[in-house]
C-alpha positions in Angstrom: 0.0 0.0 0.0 1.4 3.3 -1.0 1.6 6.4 1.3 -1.3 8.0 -0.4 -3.1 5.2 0.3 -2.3 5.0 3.7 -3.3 8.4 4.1 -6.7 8.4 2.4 -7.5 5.3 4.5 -6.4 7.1 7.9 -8.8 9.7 6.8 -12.1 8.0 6.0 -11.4 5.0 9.2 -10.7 8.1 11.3 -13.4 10.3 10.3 -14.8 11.7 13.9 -11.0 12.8 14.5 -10.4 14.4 11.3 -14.1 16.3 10.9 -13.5 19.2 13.7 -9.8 19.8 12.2 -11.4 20.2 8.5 -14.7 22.1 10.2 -12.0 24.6 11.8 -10.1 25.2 8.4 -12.9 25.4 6.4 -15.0 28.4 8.3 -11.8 30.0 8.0 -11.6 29.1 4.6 -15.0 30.9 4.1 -14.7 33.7 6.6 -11.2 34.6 4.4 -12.5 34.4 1.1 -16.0 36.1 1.9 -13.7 39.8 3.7 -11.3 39.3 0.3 -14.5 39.3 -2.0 -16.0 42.0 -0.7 -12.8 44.1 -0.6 -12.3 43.1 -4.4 -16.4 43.9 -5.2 -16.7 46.8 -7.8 -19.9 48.0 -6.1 -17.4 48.9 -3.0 -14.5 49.8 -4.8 -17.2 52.5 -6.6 -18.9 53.6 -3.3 -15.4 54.2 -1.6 -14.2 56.2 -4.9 -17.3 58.3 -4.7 -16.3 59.2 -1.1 -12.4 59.5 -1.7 -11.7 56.9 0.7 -8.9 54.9 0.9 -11.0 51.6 1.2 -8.3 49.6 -0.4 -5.9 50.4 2.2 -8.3 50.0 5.3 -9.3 46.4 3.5 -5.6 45.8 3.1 -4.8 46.6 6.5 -7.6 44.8 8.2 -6.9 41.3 5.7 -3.5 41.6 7.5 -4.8 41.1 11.0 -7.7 39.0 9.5 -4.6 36.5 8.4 -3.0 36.8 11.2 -5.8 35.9 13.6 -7.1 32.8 11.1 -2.7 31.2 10.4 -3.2 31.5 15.1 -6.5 29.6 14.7 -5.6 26.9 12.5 -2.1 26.5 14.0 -3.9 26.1 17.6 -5.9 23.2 15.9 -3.6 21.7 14.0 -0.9 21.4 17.2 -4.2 20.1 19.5 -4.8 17.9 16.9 -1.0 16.3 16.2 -0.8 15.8 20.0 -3.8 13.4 20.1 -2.2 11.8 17.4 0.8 11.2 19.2 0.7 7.5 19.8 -0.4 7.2 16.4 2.8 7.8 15.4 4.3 6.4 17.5 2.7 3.2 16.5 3.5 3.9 12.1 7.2 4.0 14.0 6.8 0.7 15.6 5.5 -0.9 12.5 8.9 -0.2 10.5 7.8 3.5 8.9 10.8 5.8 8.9 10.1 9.3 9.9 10.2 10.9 6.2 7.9 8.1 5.4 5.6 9.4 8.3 6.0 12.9 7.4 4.3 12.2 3.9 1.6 10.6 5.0 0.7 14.2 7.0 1.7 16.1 4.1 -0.9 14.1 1.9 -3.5 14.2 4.7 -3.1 18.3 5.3 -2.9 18.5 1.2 -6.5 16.4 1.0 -7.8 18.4 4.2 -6.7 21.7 2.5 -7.9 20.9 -0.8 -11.8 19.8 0.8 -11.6 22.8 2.8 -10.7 24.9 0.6 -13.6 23.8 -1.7 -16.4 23.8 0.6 -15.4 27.2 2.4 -15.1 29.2 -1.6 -18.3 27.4 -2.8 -20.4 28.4 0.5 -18.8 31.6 0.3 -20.2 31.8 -3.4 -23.1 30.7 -2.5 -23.9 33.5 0.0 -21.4 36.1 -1.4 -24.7 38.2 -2.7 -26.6 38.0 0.8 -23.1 39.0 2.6 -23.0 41.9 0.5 -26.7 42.9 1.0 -26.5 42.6 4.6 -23.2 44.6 4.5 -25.0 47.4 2.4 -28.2 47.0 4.6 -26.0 48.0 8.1 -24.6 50.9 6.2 -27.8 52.2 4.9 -26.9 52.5 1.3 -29.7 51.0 -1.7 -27.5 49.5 -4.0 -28.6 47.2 -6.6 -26.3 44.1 -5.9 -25.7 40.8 -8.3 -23.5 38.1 -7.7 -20.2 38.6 -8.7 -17.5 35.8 -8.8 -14.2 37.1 -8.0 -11.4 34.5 -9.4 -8.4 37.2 -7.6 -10.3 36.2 -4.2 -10.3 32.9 -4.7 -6.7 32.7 -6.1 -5.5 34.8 -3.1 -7.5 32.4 -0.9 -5.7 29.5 -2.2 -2.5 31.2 -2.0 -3.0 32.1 1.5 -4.1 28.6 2.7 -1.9 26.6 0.9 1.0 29.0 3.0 -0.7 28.1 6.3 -1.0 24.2 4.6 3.1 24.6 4.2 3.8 26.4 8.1 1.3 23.4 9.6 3.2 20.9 7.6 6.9 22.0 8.5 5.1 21.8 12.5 3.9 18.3 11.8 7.5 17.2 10.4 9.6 19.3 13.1 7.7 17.2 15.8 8.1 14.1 14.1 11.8 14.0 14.3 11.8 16.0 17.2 10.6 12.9 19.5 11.7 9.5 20.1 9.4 6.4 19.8 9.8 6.5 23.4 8.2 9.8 23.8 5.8 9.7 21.2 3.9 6.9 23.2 4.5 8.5 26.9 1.6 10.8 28.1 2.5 14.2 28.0 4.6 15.4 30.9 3.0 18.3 33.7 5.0 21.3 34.1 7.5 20.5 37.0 7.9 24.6 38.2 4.9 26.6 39.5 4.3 29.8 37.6 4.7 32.4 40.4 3.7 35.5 38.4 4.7 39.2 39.4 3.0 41.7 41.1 5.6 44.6 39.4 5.3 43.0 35.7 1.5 43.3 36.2 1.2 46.9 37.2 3.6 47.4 34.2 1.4 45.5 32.4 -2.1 47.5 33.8 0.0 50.4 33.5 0.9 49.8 29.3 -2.9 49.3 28.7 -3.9 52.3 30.3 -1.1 54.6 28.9 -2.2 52.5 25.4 -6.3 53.4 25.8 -5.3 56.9 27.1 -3.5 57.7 24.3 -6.1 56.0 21.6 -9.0 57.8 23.2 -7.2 61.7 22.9 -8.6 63.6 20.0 -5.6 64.4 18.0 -6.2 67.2 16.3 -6.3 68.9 19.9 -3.5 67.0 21.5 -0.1 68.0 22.6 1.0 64.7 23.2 0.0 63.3 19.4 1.2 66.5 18.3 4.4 66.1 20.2 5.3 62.2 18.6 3.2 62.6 15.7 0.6 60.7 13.9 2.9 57.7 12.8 4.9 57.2 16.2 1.6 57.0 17.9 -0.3 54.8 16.5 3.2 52.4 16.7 3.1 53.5 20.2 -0.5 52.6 21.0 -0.4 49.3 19.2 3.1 48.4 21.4 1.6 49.6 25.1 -1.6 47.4 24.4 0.2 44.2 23.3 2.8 44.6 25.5 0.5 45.1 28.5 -1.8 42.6 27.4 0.5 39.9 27.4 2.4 40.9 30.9 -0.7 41.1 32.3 -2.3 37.6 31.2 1.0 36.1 32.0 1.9 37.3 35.1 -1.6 37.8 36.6 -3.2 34.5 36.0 -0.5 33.4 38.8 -0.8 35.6 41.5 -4.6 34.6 41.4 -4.2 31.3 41.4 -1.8 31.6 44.1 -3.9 33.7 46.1 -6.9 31.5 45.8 -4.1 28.3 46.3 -3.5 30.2 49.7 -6.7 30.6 51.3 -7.3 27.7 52.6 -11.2 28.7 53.4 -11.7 28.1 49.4 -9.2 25.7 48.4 -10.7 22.9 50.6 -14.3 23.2 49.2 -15.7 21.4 46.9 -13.4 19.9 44.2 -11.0 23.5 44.0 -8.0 21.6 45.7 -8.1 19.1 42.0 -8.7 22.5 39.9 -6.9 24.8 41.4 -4.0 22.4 41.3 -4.5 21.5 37.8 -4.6 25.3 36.7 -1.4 25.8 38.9 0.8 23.1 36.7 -0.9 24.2 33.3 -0.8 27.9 33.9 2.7 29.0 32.2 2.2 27.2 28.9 -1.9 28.1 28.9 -1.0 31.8 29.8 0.9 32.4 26.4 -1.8 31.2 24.5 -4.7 33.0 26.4 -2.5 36.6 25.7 -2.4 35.9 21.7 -6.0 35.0 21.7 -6.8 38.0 23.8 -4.2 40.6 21.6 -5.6 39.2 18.1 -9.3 39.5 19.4 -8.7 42.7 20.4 -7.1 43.8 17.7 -9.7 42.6 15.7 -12.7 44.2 17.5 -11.0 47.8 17.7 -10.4 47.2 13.4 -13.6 46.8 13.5 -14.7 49.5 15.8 -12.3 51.8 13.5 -13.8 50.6 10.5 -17.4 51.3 11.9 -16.2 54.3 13.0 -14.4 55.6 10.6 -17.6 55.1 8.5 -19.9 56.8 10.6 -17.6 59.5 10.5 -17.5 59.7 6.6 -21.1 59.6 6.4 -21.3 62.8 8.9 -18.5 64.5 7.5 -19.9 63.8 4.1 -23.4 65.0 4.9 -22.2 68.3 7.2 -19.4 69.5 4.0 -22.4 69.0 1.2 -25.3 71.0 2.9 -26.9 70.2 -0.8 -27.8 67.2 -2.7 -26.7 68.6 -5.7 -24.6 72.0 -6.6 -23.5 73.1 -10.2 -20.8 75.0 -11.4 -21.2 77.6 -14.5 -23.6 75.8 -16.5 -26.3 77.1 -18.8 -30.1 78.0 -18.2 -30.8 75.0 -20.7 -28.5 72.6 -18.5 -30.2 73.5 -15.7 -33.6 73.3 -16.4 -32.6 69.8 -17.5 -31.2 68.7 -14.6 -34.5 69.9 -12.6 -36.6 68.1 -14.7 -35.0 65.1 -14.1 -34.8 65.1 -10.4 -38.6 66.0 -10.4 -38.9 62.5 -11.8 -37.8 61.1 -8.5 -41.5 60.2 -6.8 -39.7 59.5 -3.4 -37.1 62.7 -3.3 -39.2 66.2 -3.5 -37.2 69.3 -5.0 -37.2 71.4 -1.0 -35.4 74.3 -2.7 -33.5 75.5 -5.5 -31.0 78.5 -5.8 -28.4 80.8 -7.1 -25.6 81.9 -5.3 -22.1 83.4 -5.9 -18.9 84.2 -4.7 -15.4 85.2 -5.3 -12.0 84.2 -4.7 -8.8 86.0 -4.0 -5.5 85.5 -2.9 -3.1 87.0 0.3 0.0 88.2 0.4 0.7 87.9 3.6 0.2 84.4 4.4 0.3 83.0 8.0 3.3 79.9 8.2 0.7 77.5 8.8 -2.5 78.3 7.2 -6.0 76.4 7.7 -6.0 72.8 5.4 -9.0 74.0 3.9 -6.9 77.2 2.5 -4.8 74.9 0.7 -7.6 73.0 -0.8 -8.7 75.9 -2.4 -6.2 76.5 -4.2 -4.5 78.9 -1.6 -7.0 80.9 -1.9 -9.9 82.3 0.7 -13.6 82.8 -1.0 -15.4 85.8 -0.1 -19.2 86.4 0.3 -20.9 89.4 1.3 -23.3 88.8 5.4 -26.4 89.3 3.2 -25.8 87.0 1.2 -24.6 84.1 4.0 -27.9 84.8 6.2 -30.2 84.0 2.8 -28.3 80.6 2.0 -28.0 79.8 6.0 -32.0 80.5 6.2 -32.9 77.9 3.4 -30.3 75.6 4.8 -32.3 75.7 8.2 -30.1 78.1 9.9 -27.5 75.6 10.4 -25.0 78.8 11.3 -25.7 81.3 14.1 -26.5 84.1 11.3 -24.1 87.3 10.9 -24.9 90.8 11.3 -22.9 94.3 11.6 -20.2 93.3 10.5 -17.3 96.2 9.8 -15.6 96.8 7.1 -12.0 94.5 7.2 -13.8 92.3 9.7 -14.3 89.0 8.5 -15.5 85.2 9.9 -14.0 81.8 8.7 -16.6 79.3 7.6 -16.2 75.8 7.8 -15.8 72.7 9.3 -12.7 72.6 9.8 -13.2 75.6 12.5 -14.8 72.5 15.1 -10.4 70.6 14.7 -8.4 73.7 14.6 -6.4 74.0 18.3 -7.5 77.3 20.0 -4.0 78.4 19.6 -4.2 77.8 15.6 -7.3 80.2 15.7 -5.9 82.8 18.0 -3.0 82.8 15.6 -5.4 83.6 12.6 -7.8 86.6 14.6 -4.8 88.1 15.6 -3.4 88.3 12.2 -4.6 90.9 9.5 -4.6 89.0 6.0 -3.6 91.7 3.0 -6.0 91.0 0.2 -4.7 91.0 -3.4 -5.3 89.7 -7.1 -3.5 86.4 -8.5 -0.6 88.5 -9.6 -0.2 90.0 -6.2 -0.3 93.5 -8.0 -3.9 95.0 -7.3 -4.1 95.3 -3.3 -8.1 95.0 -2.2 -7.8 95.7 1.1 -7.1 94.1 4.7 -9.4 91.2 6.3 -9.1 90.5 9.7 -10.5 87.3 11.1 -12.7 88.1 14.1 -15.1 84.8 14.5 -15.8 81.3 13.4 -19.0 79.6 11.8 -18.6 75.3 11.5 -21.2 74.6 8.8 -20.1 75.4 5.4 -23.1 76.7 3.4 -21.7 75.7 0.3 -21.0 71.7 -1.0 -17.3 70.3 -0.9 -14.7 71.4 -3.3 -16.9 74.7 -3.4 -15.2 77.6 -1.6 -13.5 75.4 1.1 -12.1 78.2 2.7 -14.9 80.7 3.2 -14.9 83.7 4.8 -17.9 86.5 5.1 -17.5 90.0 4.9 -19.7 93.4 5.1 -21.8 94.0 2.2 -19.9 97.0 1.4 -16.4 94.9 0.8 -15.8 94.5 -2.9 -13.1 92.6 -5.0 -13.5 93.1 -8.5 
């Protein structure tokens, strides 16, 4: 009988030992391929463009982890699984089988468990690709119409991935193979021999990581000395360090004390069946402990992706609909144009017309610009946008007053408009009413006067990418 053989037969006699091992891969198989199909969907890829979001990256970034957390699930199963296998071994060893000879049969039986895994997992994923990606448009709020699309880079990079977690399992297989002797392939497993003490100072260090860790995570940065101070790069680095650090010291060094503390009073230890546990836990702790951490660092790292993710979508969505006060706003077109484009959003039954308007307004640059001028400055074009007060309270009154409204304003008095207003650092803000801008043409020949910043306003009255850098000004101001 050839090794294949030998395999194939292991597998189908050995059935209820082999089912929970293939059950394990293959719901990673299909958890995998159904985050790596929706990050390759067009439908997202579109929705994401429309937003100017870098989806890619924050799919990228989350498969990471997602890999991460699914190679530390399988390689927990597979190592539970080789050691109940032990004696089986053991026993091909007895029977004349040389260790490479062993070490193919696991390869073929991971390659066949693989290959079934892999099979079921991308065809169930297949299967309910289309409801995944309703439900995932359905949480979001967005109508999309959705079909099912077959991705073949998803399943390629599926394959790809799990055939490189097939190879790391495989290489563990083989390594404990040769590692042990008959002998020790047939002895039970040995109990630790040292007690884990733990230590009180490595877990306050520990506490004291995670809290430094969720202190830091929590601080708005825009506002923040300290993120200010190491930047936006060193800190996340540093976040992502205290919180794994201090996860692990904690877990590891905790678990002891407890159990030494509970071990000690003897009120508890004595009752019931605790003296058997406790003991148990005691022995098992050190080698348990290191486990426990990773499970508790990659779940953790996994909910707060996902918490970012969830976030940093609910966050778009608010940004998105406070920067485009309107559904719709045109640019120089003509009256034909427009009338066009009215009559075909009448059409829309479900979406009444609530108001339609004109407006204008006019930019201009400075001469005098501050060393760090507001981001929105610099997304238009370097340039502020001027409107006259009148003009500002009509807008702001059909947008329903969204701005306290403006009135008396002198002339070279001015207030900033935008969202931006609610991130910039009271200092930042000081810096620009205490500084009198010097108004001039593109050519930075024809002066038009001198603005002075005296007030701020958060709601932009006009949609993104529409004078970004607003700033209102007496009726009686005039650039021409």
């Amino acid at each position: 009988m050839t090794l294949f053989k030998i395999a194939v037969t292991n597998m189908v006699k050995n059935f209820n030992q082999y089912v929970i091992y293939f059950i394990s891969i293959a719901i990673s198989v299909l958890i995998y391929f159904t985050f790596i199909s929706l990050a390759k969907n067009p439908l997202i890829n579109k929705i994401f463009m429309r937003w100017e979001v870098l989806g890619n990256s924050l799919f990228s970034f989350a498969g990471v982890i997602l890999i991460l957390f699914v190679g530390f699930f399988i390689f927990y199963s597979n190592s539970y699984f080789l050691k109940r296998r032990k004696r089986e071994f053991g026993l091909y060893a007895l029977l004349g089988l040389r260790k490479s000879q062993i070490s193919m049969i696991i390869i073929f039986e991971n390659l066949l468990t693989y290959l079934l895994a892999l099979l079921t997992g991308i065809l169930t994923g297949i299967f309910f690709s289309k409801l995944f990606i309703m439900l995932l448009f359905w949480i979001v709020n967005l109508r999309v119409d959705t079909k099912l699309i077959v991705s073949a880079s998803a399943i390629t990079d599926t394959v790809y991935t799990f055939f490189i977690i097939m190879g790391i399992t495989s290489l563990y297989a083989i390594y404990l193979i040769f590692r042990y002797s008959l002998l020790k392939l047939f002895k039970t497993e040995e109990r630790e021999k040292k007690l884990a003490k733990g230590s009180v100072i490595l877990t306050i260090i520990g506490i004291s990581l995670i809290g430094f860790g969720y202190f830091l995570a929590i601080q708005v940065i825009q506002n923040s000395p300290l993120w200010t101070k190491i930047g936006f790069g060193r800190g996340v680095l540093m976040v992502l360090f205290s919180v794994i650090v201090g996860t692990w010291l904690f877990i590891r060094h905790s678990m002891p004390l407890v159990l030494r503390f509970v071990y000690n009073k003897k009120s508890s230890y004595y009752h019931g069946t605790n003296l058997i546990t406790i003991t148990s836990l005691r022995y098992r702790v050190r080698k348990n402990a290191n486990t426990l951490a990773m499970i508790a660092i990659l779940s953790a790292t996994t909910l707060t992706i996902i918490g970012a993710i969830s976030g940093f979508y609910y966050v778009t969505i608010e940004q998105v609909k406070t920067e485009n006060p309107s559904s719709y706003q045109l640019l120089n077109i003509s009256p034909d144009k427009d009338e066009e484009i009215v009559r075909i959003i009448s059409r829309d039954k479900e979406h009444k017309l609530r108001y339609r308007t004109k407006s204008s307004y006019i930019n201009a640059s400075v001469k005098n610009e501050l060393e760090k001028m507001p981001f929105n400055y610099y997304q238009n074009q370097a340039k502020f946008s001027f409107i006259p007060e009148s003009e500002f309270n009509r807008i702001n009154l059909i947008e329903d007053r969204k701005n306290k409204p403006i009135h008396h304003l002198k002339n070279g008095e001015a207030i900033y408009v935008g969202r931006e207003t609610n991130d910039l650092h009271e200092r930042r803000k000081q810096e620009l009413k205490s500084h009198t801008f010097q108004i001039v043409s593109d050519d930075k020949k024809t002066g038009f006067g001198a603005i002075q910043v005296i007030d701020f306003r958060p709601n932009p009255v006009f949609n993104s990418g529409f004078a970004d850098a607003l700033l209102v000004v007496n009726d009686d101001f005039i650039i021409v």
